[in-house]
N, C-alpha and C positions, 0 to 999 in steps of 0.2 A: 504494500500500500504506500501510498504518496507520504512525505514526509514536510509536513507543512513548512519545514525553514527549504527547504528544498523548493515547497511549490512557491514559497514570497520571490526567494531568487529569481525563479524561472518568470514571475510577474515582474519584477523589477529587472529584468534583464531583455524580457518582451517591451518592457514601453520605452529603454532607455534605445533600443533599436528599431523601434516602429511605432516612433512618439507621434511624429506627424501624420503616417497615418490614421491612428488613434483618433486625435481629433479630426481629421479631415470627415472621416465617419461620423463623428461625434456632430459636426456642424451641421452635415445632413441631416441628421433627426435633429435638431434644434432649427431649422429654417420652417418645418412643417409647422404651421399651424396648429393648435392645439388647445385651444377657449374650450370650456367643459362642453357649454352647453350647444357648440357647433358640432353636431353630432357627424355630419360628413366630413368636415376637420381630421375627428381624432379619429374615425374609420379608419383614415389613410393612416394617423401614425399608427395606430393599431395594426396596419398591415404592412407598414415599414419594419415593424418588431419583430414582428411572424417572421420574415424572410430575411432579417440579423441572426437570430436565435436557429433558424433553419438551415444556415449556412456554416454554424458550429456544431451539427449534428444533434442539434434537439430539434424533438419530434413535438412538435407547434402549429396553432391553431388557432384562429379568434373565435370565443362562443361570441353570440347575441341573442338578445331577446326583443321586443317589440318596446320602441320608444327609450331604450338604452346607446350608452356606449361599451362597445363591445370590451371582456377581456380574454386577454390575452394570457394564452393557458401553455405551456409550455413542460417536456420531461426530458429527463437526462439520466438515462438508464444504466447502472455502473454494476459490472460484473462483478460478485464476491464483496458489494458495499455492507458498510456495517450498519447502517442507517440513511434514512431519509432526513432533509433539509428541504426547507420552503422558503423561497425570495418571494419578500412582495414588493413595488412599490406600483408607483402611476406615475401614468403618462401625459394627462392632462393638466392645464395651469390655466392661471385664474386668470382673467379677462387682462388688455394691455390698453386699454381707454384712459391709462391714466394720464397727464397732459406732459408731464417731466419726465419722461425717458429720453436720453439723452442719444441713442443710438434706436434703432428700427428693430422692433422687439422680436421680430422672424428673422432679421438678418444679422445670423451671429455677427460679433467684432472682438477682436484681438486688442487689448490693451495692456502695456509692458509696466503699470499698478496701477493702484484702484483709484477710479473715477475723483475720487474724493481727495485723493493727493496727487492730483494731477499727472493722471495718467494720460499717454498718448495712445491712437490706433497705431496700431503694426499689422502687417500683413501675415494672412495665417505661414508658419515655417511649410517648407516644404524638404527638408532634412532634417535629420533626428538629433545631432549635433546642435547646443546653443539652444535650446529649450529653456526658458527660464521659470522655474517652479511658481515662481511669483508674478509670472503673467498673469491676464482675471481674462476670461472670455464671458461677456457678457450678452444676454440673451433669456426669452423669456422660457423658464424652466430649465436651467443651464443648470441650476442646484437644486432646484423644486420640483419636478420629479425624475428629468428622464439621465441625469446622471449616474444614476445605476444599471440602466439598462445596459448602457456602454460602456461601465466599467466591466459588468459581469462578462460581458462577452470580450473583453479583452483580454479579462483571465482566464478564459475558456481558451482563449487562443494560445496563451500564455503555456498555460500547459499541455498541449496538443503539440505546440512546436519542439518542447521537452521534454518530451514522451513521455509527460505524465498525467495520470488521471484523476479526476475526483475521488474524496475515498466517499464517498456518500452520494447516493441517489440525490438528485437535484428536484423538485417541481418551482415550475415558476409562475407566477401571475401579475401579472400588472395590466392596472386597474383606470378604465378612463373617466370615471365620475368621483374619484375624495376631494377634489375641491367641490365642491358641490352637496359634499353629506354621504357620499356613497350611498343613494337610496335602491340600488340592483344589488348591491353588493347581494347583501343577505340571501336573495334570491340564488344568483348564481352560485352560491357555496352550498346553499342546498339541494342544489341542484347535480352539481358535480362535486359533491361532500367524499366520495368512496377514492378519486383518481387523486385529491389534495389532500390526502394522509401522509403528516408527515412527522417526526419525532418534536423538532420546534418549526416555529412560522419565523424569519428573519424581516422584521419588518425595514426596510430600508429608506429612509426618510429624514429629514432632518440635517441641522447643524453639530461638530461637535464641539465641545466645551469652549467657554469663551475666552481659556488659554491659550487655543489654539491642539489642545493637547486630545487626546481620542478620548470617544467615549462611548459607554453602551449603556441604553435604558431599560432597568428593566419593568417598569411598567406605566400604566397611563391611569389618571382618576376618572373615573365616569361623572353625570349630573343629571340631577331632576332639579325641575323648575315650578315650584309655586305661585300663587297669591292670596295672600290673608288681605280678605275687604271686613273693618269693623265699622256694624253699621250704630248711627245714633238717635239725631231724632227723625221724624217723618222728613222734614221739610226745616232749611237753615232757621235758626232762631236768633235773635237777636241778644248778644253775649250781657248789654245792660238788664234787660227785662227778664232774662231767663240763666246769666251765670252763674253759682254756686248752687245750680239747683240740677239742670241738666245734664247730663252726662256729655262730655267731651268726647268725641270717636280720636279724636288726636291724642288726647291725654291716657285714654285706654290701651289704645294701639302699641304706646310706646312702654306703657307697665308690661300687656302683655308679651313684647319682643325682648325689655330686659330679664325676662324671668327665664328665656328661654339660651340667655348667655351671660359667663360671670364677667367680671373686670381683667379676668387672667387668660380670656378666651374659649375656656372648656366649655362643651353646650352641656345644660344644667336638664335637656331632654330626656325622661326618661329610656333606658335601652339604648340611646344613641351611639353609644360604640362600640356593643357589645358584637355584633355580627365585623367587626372590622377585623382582615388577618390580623396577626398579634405582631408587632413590631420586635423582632429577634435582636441577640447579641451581634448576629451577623450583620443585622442592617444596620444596626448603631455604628460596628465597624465600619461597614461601609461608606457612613457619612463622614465620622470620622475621618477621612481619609480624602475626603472632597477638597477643592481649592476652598479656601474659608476665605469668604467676601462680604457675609454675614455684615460688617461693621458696614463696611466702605458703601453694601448698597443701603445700610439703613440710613447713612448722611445722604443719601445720593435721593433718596425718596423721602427727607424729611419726618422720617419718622422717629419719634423721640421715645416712644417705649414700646414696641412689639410686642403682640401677645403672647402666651405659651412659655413667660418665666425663663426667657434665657435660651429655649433650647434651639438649634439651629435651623434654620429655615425647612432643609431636604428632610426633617425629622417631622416636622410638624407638616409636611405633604404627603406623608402615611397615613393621617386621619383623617375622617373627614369633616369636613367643613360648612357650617352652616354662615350664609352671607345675605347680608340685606342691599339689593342692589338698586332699592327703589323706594321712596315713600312718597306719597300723595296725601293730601288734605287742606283744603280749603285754598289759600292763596297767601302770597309774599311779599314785601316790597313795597310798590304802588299799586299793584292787585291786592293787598291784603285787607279783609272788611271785617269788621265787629262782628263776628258770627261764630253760632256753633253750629262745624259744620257737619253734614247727615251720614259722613262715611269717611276714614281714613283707612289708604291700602297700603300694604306692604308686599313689595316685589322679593320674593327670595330664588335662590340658589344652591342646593346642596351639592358639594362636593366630594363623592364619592369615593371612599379608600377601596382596593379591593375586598371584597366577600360584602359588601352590601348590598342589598338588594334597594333598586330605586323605589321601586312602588312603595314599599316596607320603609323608606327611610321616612319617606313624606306620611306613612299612615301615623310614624312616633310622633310627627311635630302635630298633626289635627288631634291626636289623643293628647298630647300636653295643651292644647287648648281647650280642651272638653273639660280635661282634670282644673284649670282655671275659671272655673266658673261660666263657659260661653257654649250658646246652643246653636249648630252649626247648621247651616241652610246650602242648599243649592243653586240659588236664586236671589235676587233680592227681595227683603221681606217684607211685605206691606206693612200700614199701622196698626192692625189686627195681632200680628206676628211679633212685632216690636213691645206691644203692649204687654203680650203675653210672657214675654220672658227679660229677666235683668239684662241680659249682654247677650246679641245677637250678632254673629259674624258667619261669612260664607269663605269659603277654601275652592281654590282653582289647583288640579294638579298635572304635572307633565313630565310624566316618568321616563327621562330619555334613553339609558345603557348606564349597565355598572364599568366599574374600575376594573382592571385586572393586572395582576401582579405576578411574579416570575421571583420566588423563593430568592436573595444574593446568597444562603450560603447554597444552594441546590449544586449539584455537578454539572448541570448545562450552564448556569452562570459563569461556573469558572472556567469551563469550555469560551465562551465567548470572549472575558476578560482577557483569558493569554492570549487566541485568537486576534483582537483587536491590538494588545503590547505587543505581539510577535513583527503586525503588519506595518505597525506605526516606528517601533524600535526604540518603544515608551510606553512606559507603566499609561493603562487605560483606564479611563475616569469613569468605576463604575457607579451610576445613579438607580439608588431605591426604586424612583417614581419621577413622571416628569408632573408638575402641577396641575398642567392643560389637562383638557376632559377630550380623548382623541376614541371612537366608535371601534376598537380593535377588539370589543367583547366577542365579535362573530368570530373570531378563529378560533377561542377557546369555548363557546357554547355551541357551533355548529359545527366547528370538525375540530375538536378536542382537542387542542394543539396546544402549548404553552406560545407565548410569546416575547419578545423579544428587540429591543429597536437598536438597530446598529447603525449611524447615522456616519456619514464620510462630508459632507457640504463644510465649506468655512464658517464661521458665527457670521460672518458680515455679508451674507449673501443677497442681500435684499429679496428674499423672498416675497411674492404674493406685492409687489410692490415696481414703483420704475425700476431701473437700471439692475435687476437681477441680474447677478453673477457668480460664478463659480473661479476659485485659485487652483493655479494648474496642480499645485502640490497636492491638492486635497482630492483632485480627481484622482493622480497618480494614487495616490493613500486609498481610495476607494478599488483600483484594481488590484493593490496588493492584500487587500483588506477580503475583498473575495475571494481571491487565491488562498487565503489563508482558511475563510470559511468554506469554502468545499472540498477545505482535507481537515478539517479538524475529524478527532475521532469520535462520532456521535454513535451512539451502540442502540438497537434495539430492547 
């Protein structure tokens, strides 16, 4: 079998001598058009993909379905492998109507550094000699998503030209609607649930550390979305003739939201973290171990006392989170009038640690309102309904996907860790959890797969924004980075 310092060479020895052509490939799928929701756009790269991947001897194919963009399903069948491996990313990127992009967001461009320190255009190299790592080719999705497609088959090439093999069964997919929400996904994985078994899911996406240094995620928070409307009286009242007597929906609103969090941030919700995985010695190490910035971003954001007592930010993104992203009542400023007024609402957010359940999170916070004295309505309640009961309030819910988490001290994490130090030739920056709420439940509840995000992009990519770019070094680091991942030893 392959011997991963063996397959990084053979990747680092392929791009140092077929650098140019590398990207020249590379610009071609980056010229393609590729807006989510231009479904004949990402067809084509859809079919640009199929016939990369089919010319490295995986057996490739785009499914579709009716009013989707197609994915892109791909196998790499390895004699005597010891396990299967899953690449995901996408192909598609987010709209380019913004008005400051500096260059023509289909038409790669070569700049010798980045835009922002005055970088110049240079013309793409057409020899592999004089390649500067620190070039940026900028372009829309250059780093956002379709950098891994061509890294992966660079390593594919990489070790084909070295006569050597993956040690692991390969499946690939990439996907042309997660800017968009990935609303087929689910479909498609149920669909083709049996041929996408794989030991872990390699999700490939993303920046790594803002060291610059490598990193692997190992997992994502999920989110449900609420609204608590507290209703008061029928119709505004006038705060002279009827204050100290009628009830405030403003003054209630805000009793009942601090009862449900203390001054130190822990939610005071009954059950609220009981279904949370339990946060191990392993992961403590693990943060531990994190570049500590803690201080620098707390001056950086004004914050003068953070919650959670001291403990580090990547520690307190293992729980979850209850957040108030909204309140409404009455008016402000020069809209503000003498009144008591008939309703104040609260916009919330739960943020989901792994093993939560969404629906079950938001049923603990309407039971911590019931248990506060409020009779809870679907509707809003007439003067009938108000009259009948002391504290009348209505709950909105919207249980979107759980969190899902990938054990740091498990044996596929430390697979991945040296995996990513092997490729980079530096200790890799492993992360718990990333804060964001990204929809990666469907690999682990529909085809049972652990997951995993192993990210090669520079921090300063401008994703999802103008002037997207990728640093030549970090692509380089993404095909040594797959070479590495399709011989680690992953076992059945």
């Amino acid at each position: 079998m392959t011997n991963q310092i063996d397959a990084i060479a053979a990747a680092q020895s392929h791009r140092a001598a077929n650098g140019a052509a590398v990207l020249a490939e590379f610009v071609e799928l980056l010229a393609l058009p590729n807006v989510s929701r231009n479904l004949d756009d990402v067809a084509a790269v859809a079919d640009r993909i199929v016939g990369m991947l089919q010319r490295r001897g995986v057996t490739a194919r785009a499914e579709s379905q009716p009013g989707a963009a197609p994915l892109v399903v791909g196998h790499l069948t390895v004699p005597n492998a010891t396990g299967t491996i899953g690449i995901y990313a996408h192909y598609d990127g987010q709209p380019v109507d913004q008005p400051d992009w500096s260059v023509e967001p289909f038409k790669p461009s070569l700049f010798d550094a980045p835009l922002t320190e005055g970088g110049v255009e240079i013309p793409f190299p057409i020899a592999d000699d004089g390649i500067d790592p620190e070039w940026r080719i900028y372009a829309r999705s250059s780093a956002d998503d379709k950098a891994p497609v061509m890294a992966v088959c660079a390593a594919i090439d990489a070790l084909s030209k070295a006569g050597l093999s993956p040690t692991n069964n390969v499946v690939f997919m990439f996907e042309g609607e997660e800017e968009i929400g990935s609303p087929h996904l689910a479909a498609y994985l149920h669909r083709l649930g049996d041929e996408l078994a794989a030991d872990i899911w390699l999700i490939c996406d993303g920046p790594v550390h803002q060291t610059r240094r490598p990193q692997v995620v190992f997992g994502v928070r999920g989110i449900s979305e609420m609204e608590i409307t507290v209703h008061g009286p029928a119709r505004p009242l006038h705060s002279g003739h009827y204050g100290n007597w009628a009830r405030n929906p403003n003054l209630e609103l805000a009793r009942l939201l601090t009862s449900m969090k203390d001054a130190d941030g822990t939610v005071l919700i009954e059950g609220f973290y009981e279904s949370t995985q339990p946060i191990t010695e392993a992961d403590r190490a693990a943060v531990a171990a994190l570049p500590d910035d803690d201080e620098s971003l707390r001056h950086e954001l004004g914050l003068g006392d953070p919650e959670g007592r001291g403990e580090a930010l990547a520690l307190r993104l293992l729980l979850p989170s209850l957040n108030i992203r909204g309140l409404d009542g009455g008016a402000v400023g020069e809209r503000a009038a003498n009144v008591i007024p008939v309703a104040a609402r609260a916009s919330l957010d739960i943020r989901l640690a792994s093993g939560n359940d969404p629906q079950h999170m938001m049923e603990l916070v309407a039971a911590h309102v019931r248990r506060h004295g409020w009779h809870l309505v679907d509707a809003d309640p007439d003067a009938a309904m108000l009259a009948a009961h002391p504290r009348v309030a209505s709950i909105s819910m919207k249980a979107n996907y759980p969190g899902v988490r990938l054990p740091t001290d498990s044996a596929l994490a430390a697979l991945l860790v040296g995996a990513a130090s092997a490729a980079a030739g530096e200790p890799a920056v492993a992360v718990p959890t990333f804060g964001g709420s990204v929809p990666l439940h469907h690999f682990t509840t529909i085809l049972g797969a652990p997951i995993a995000i192993t990210p090669f992009a520079n921090h300063d990519n401008n994703q999802h924004a103008a002037d997207e770019n990728i640093r030549i070094a970090n692509l380089w680091y993404g095909v040594d980075l797959m070479a590495s991942l399709l011989t680690m030893p992953v076992n059945h």
